[in-house]
C-alpha positions as CSV (number, residue, x, y, z in Angstrom):
1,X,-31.2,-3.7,34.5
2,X,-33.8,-1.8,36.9
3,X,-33.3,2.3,36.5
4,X,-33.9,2.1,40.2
5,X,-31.2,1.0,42.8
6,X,-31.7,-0.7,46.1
7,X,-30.8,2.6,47.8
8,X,-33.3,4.4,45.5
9,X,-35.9,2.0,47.4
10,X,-35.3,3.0,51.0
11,X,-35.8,6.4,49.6
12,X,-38.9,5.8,47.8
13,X,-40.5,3.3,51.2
14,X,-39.7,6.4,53.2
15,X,-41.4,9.4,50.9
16,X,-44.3,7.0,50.8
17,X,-44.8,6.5,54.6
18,X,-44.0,10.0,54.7
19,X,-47.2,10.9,52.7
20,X,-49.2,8.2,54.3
21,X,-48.8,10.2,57.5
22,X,-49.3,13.8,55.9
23,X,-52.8,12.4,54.7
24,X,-53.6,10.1,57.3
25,X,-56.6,12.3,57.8
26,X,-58.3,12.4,54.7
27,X,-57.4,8.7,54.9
28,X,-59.5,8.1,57.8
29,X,-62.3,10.2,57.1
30,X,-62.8,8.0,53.7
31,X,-62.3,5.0,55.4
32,X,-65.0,5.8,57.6
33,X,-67.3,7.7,55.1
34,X,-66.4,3.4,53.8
35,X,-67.6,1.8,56.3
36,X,-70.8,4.1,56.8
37,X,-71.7,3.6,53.2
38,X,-71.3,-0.4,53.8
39,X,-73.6,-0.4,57.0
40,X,-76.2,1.3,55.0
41,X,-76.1,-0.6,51.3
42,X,-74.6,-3.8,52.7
43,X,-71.6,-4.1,50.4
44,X,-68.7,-5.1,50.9
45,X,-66.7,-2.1,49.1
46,X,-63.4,-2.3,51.0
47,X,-62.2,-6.3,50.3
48,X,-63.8,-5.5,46.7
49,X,-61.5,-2.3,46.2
50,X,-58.0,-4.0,48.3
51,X,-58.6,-7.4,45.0
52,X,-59.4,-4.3,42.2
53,X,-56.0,-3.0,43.5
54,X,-54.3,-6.5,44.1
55,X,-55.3,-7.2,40.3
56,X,-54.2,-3.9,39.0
57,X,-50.9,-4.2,40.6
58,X,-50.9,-7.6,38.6
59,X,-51.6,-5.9,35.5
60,X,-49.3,-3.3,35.4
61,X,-46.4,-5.9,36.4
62,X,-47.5,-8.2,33.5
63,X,-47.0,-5.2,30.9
64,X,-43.9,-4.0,32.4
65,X,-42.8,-7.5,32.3
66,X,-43.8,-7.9,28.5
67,X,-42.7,-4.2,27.6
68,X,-39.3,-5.5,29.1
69,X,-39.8,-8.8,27.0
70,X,-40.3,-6.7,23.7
71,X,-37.3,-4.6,24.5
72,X,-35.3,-7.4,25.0
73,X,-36.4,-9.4,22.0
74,X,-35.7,-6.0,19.6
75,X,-32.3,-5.6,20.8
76,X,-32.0,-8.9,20.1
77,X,-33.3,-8.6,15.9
78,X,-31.6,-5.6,16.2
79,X,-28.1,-7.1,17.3
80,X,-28.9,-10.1,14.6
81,X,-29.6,-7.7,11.8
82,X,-26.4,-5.9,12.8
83,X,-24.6,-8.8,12.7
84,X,-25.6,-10.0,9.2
85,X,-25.5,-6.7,7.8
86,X,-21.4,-7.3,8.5
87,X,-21.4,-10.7,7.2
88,X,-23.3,-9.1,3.8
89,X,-20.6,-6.1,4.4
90,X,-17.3,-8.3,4.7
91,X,-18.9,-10.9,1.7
92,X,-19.6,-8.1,-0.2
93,X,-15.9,-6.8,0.0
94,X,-15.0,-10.5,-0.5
95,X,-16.5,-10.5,-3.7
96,X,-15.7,-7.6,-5.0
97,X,-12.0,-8.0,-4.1
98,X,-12.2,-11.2,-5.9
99,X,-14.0,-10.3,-8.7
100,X,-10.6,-8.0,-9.8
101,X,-8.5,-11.1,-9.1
102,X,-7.9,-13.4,-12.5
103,X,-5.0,-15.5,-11.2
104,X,-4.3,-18.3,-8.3
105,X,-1.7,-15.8,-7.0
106,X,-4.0,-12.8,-6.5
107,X,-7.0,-15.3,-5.1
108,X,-3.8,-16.5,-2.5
109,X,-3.6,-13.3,-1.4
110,X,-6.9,-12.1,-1.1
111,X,-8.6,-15.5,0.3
112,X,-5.6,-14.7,3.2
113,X,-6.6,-11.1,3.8
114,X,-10.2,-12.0,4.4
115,X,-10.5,-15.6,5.2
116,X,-10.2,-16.0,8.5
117,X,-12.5,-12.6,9.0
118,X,-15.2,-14.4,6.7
119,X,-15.3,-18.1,9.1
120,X,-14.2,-16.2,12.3
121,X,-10.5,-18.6,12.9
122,X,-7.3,-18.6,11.2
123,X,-7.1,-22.2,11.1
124,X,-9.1,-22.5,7.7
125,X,-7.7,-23.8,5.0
126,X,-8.4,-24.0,1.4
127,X,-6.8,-26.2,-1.3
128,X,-7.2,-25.9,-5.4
129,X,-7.1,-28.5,-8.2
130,X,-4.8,-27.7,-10.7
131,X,-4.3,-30.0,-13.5
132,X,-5.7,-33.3,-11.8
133,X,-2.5,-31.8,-8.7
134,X,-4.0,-30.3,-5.3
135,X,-2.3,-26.5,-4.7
136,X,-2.9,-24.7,-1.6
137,X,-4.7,-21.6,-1.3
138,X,-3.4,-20.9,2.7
139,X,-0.6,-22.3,4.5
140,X,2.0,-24.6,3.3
141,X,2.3,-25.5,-0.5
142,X,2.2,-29.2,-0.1
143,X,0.3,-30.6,3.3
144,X,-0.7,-34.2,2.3
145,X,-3.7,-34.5,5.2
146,X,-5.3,-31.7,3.6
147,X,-4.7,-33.4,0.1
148,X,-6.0,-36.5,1.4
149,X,-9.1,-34.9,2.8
150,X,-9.4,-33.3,-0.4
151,X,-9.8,-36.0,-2.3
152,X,-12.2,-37.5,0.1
153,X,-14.3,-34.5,-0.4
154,X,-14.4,-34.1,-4.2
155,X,-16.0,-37.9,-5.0
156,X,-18.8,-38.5,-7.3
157,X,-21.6,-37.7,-5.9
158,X,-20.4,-35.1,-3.8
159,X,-19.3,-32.5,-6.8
160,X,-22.8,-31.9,-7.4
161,X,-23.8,-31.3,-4.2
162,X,-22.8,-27.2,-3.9
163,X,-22.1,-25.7,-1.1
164,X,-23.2,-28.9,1.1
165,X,-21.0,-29.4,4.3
166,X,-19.1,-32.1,4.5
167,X,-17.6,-33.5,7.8
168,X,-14.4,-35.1,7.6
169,X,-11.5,-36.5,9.8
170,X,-12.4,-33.5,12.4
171,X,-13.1,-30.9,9.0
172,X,-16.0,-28.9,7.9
173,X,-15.2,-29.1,4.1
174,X,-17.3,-27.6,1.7
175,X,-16.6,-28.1,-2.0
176,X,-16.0,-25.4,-4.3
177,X,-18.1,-25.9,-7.4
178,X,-18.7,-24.0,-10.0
179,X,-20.9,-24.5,-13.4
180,X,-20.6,-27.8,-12.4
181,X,-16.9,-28.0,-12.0
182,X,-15.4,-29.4,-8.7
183,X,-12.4,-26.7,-8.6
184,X,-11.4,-27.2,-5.0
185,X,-12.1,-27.4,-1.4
186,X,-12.8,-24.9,1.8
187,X,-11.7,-26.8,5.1
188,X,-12.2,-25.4,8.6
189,X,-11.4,-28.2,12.0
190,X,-14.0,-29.0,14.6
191,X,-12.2,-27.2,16.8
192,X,-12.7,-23.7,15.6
193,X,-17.0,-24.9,16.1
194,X,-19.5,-24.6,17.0
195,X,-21.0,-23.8,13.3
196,X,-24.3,-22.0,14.0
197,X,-26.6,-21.9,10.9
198,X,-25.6,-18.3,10.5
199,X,-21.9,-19.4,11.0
200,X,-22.4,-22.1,8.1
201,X,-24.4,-19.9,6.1
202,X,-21.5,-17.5,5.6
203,X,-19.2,-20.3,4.9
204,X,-21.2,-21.7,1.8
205,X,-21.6,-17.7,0.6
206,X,-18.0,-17.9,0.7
207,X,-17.4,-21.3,-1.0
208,X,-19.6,-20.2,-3.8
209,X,-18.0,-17.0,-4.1
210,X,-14.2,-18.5,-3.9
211,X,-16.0,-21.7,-6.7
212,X,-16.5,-18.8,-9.1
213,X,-13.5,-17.1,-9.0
214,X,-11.8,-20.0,-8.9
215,X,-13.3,-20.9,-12.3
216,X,-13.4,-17.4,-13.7
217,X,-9.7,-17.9,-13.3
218,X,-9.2,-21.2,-14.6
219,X,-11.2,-19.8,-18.1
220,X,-8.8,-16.7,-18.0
221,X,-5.9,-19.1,-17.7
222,X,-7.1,-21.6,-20.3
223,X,-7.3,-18.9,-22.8
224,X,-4.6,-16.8,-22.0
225,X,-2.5,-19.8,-22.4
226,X,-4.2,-20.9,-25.8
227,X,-2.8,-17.2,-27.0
228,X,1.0,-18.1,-25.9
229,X,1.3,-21.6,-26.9
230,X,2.8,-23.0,-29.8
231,X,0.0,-24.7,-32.2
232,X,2.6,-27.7,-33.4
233,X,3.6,-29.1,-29.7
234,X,1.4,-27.5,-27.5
235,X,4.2,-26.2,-25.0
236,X,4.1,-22.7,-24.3
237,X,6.1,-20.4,-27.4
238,X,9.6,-19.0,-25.9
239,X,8.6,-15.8,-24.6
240,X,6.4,-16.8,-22.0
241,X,8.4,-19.6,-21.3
242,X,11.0,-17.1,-20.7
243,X,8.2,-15.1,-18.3
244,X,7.6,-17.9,-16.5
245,X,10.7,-19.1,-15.7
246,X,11.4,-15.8,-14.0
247,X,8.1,-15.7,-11.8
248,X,9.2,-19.6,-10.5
249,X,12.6,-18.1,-9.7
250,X,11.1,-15.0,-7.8
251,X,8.6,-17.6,-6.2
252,X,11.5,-19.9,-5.3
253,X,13.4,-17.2,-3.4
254,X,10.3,-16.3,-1.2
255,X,9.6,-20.1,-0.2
256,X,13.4,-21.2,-0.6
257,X,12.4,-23.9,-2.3
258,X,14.6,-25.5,-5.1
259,X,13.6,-25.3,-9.3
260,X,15.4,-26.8,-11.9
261,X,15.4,-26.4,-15.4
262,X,15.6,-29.1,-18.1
263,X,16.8,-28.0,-22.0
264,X,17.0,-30.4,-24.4
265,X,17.1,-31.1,-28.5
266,X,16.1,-33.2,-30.8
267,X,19.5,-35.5,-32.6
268,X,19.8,-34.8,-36.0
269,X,16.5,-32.7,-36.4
270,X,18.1,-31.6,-39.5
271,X,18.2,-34.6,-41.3
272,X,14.4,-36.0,-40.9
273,X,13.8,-32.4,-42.0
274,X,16.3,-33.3,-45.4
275,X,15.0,-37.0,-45.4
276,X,11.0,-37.1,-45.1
277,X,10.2,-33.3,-45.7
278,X,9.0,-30.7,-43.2
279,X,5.7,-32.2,-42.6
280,X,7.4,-35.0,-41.3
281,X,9.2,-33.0,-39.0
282,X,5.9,-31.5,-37.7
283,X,4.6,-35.0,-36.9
284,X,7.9,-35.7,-35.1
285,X,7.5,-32.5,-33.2
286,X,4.0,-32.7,-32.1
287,X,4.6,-36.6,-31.1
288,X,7.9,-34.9,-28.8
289,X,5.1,-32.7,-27.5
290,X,2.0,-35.2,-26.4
291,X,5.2,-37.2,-24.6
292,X,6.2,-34.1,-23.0
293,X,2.8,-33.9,-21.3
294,X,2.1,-37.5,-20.7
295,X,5.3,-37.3,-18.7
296,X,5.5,-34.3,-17.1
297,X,3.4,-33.3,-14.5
298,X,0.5,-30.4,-14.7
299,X,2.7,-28.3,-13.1
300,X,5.8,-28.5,-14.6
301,X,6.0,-25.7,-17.3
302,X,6.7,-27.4,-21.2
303,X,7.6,-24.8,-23.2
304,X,9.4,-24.5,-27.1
305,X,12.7,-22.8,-26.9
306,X,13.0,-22.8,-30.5
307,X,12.8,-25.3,-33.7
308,X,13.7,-28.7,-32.4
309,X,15.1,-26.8,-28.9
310,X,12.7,-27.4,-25.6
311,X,13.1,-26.4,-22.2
312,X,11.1,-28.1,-18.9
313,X,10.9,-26.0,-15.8
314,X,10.2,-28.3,-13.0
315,X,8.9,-26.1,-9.5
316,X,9.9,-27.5,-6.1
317,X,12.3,-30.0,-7.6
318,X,15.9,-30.6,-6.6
319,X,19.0,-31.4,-8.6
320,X,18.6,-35.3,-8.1
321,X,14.5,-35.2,-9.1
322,X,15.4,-32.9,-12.4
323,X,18.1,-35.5,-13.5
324,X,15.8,-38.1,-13.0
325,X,13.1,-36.9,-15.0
326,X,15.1,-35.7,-17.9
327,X,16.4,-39.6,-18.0
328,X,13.0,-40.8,-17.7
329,X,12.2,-38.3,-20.9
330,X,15.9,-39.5,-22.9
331,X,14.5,-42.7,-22.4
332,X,10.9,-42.8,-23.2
333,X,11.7,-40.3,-26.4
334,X,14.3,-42.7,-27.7
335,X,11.6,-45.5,-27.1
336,X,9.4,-44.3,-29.0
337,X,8.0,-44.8,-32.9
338,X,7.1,-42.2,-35.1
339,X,4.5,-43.7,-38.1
340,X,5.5,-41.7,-41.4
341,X,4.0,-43.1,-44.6
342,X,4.8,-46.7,-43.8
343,X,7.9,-46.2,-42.3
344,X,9.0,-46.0,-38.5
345,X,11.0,-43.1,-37.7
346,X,13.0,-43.1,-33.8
347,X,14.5,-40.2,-32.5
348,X,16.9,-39.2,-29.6
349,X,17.4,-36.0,-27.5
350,X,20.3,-34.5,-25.6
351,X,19.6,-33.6,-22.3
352,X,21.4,-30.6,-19.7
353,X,20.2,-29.8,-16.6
354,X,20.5,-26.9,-13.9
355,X,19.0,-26.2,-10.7
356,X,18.5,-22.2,-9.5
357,X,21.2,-21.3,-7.3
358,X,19.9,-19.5,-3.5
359,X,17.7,-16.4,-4.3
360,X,18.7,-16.3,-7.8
361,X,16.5,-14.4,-10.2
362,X,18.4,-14.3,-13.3
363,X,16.8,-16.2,-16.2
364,X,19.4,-15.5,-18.6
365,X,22.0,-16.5,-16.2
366,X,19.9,-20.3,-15.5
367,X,19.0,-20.7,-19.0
368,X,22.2,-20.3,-19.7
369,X,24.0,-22.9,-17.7
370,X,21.2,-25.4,-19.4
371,X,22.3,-24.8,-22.4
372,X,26.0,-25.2,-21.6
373,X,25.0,-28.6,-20.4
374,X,22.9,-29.4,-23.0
375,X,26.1,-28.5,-25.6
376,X,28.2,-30.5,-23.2
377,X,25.5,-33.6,-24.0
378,X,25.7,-33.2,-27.9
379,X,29.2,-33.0,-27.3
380,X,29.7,-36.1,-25.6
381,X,27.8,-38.0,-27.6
382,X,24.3,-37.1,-28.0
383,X,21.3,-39.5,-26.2
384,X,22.9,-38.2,-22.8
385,X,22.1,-36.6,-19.5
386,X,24.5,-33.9,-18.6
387,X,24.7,-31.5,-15.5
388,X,25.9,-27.8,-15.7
389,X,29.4,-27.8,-14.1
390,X,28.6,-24.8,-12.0
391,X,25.7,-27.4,-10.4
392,X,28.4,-30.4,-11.1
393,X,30.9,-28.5,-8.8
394,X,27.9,-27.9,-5.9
C-alpha cells in the first residue's frame, strides 16, 4: 500500500505549483541564460536535459519498484519461515508427547489432541494393525471403509515404500512403517485438499513419527506381555488376566459396548495327571493353549485362571457371539488328539458364560457369575455350554 493517499496528492500538485510560481524568476533567467548558451555553442542543452530527467524519473521508479519487489518477496520468506518454524514447533511437541506414550490408549489420545492441528482438518483418520485385526486410532472402533482402504494401502510393495502418499477411493493415505514393519495407516479425504508440498511434507513427518511410536509400543507390548504370560499355554498368568478384564469393563462403559467372558476347565484333568504323569499333562495343557489361539481372535484376551481352569475375555461381543464361540471351542477341544507315547489321549471342557451387565466395573462380581456357570456345566454333565442365570434371566 502507497504511504501517500490520493488526498495527500492534491496537496503535494498544489505545494509544487506553489513553488513553481515563488521561483518562476530564477526559472526564467536560467532558461534564458539556456537559450543564450545554445545560440552561442549550438547545443541543444534543453531537449538533452528534459530526456536526462525523463530517464532519471525512469530510474528512480524501477528501484522503487524493485525495493518494493524485495520487500514483498522478504515478507514473503519471512511469513514461510514463520510458518514452518510452527510446523517444526507443533511436530516437535508431537514427538515429544509421543515419545512418553508406550500404549495404543495413550497414542489414541495424543494422535486426537494434535492430529487435526498437524494436517490442518478434523476429518483425518488413522487406523492400527493389531494382531493381523485393524483398530482405530480416531473415530469409531470399527469403520469397515476405512478397514477396506487399509488393506488396500498396506500391499506388497507398498510397505516399503515409507512415507509415500497413496491416493485412494477419495484418501490421501500414507502408511505407517517402521524398521520395516507396516504397523498402520494415516488417512486424510480429498476434500480437506489441496495438499501443498509443505502440507504433505508435514503429513509424512507425522506418519513417521506416529510409525515409530507405533512400533516402540508394539516392542513394549510384546515384552511386557512375555513377563505376564504363562510359559506352558501361552495365555496370559491370572493376575493380569484379572487386570485386564477390568480395563475392558471400564472401556465397555465409556463406548457402551457389550463384553463377555468365557471360563472353562479341562474334564477329568485329574486323572491324565494320575494316568500318564504330569508331563503328560503339560502336553495336554499347552495343546489347549495353541487351540485357544488358533481360535480366538488377536483380540480376544486368553488367559490361565489356574491349573486346568481358563478364562476368554471376548471385547465388543454380545451374549449370543460369546455362546457361540465357547461351542465352537467345546467342540474343536473335544475334536482334538493329543499324541502321548504312542497313545491318543481326547479331552473335553465345560464351558459357562456371562456377559457385563450396563456400566458394570466389577470383575469379581463377572468372574464370578462365570464360574457359577461353568459349575452349573460340570454339574450337568460336563462337555456343555452353560449361561449364568443372572444373563439366563436377561
Amino acid at each position: 500500500m502507497s504511504p501517500v493517499g490520493r488526498q495527500d496528492r492534491v496537496l503535494l500538485l498544489g505545494l509544487a505549483a506553489a513553488v513553481f510560481v515563488m521561483l518562476w524568476g530564477p526559472i526564467r533567467f536560467l532558461l534564458n541564460l539556456t537559450r543564450q548558451v545554445e545560440e552561442t555553442s549550438g547545443l541543444n542543452l534543453l531537449p538533452a536535459l528534459l530526456i536526462l530527467t525523463l530517464f532519471f524519473l525512469f530510474h528512480q521508479r524501477g528501484k522503487r519498484q524493485e525495493s518494493q519487489s524485495q520487500v514483498a518477496s522478504a515478507e514473503a520468506e519471512a511469513s514461510q519461515a514463520h510458518s514452518r518454524a510452527a510446523e517444526m514447533e507443533r511436530l516437535a511437541m508431537f514427538g515429544q508427547a509421543l515419545g512418553h506414550s508406550l500404549d495404543a490408549e495413550a497414542i489414541r489420545d495424543i494422535v486426537a489432541q494434535h492430529l487435526p492441528k498437524l494436517v490442518a482438518t478434523d476429518d483425518a483418520w488413522v487406523m492400527m494393525r493389531l494382531d493381523g485385526y485393524w483398530k482405530a486410532l480416531t473415530g469409531a472402533s470399527r469403520d469397515d471403509r476405512r478397514e477396506l482402504i487399509a488393506d488396500r494401502v498396506l500391499v506388497p510393495g507398498v510397505e516399503s515404500s515409507e512415507g509415500t502418499p497413496v491416493s485412494i477411493e477419495g484418501h490421501l493415505c500414507l502408511p505407517l512403517v517402521a524398521a520395516g514393519h507396516a504397523l498402520g495407516v494415516l488417512g486424510v479425504p480429498d476434500t480437506a485438499g489441496p495438499f501443498t508440498e509443505s502440507r504433505q511434507r508435514v503429513l509424512r513427518a507425522t506418519a513417521t513419527l506416529l510409525g515409530i511410536s507405533l512400533r516402540n509400543a508394539e516392542l513394549f507390548r510384546e515384552v511386557k506381555e512375555n513377563s505376564l504370560r504363562d510359559g506352558l499355554t501361552g495365555c496370559f498368568n491370572r493376575t493380569h488376566a484379572l487386570e485386564v478384564v477390568g480395563i475392558e469393563l471400564r472401556r465397555a462403559r465409556r463406548s457402551q459396548l457389550p463384553v463377555s467372558l468365557v471360563m472353562f476347565d479341562l474334564d477329568h484333568f485329574k486323572a491324565i495327571n494320575d494316568r500318564y504323569g504330569h508331563q503328560c499333562g503339560d502336553t495336554v495343557l499347552s495343546a489347549v493353549g495353541a487351540k485357544m489361539r488358533e481360535l480366538l481372535r488377536g483380540s480376544d484376551m486368553k488367559g490361565r485362571y489356574g491349573g486346568e481352569e481358563f478364562i476368554v475375555l471376548l471385547p465388543e461381543t454380545p451374549l449370543e457371539g460369546a455362546k457361540r464361540v465357547a461351542e465352537n471351542l467345546r467342540r474343536e477341544l473335544a475334536a482334538m488328539p493329543i499324541q502321548w507315547k504312542g497313545e491318543t489321549i481326547h479331552i473335553t471342557a465345560s464351558f459357562g458364560v456371562t456377559v457385563a451387565q450396563a456400566s458394570e466395573i466389577d470383575t469379581e462380581a463377572l468372574v464370578g457369575r462365570a464360574d457359577q456357570a461353568l459349575y452349573r456345566a460340570k454339574a450337568e454333565g460336563r462337555n456343555c455350554v452353560r449361561l449364568s442365570i443372572e444373563t439366563a434371566a436377561a
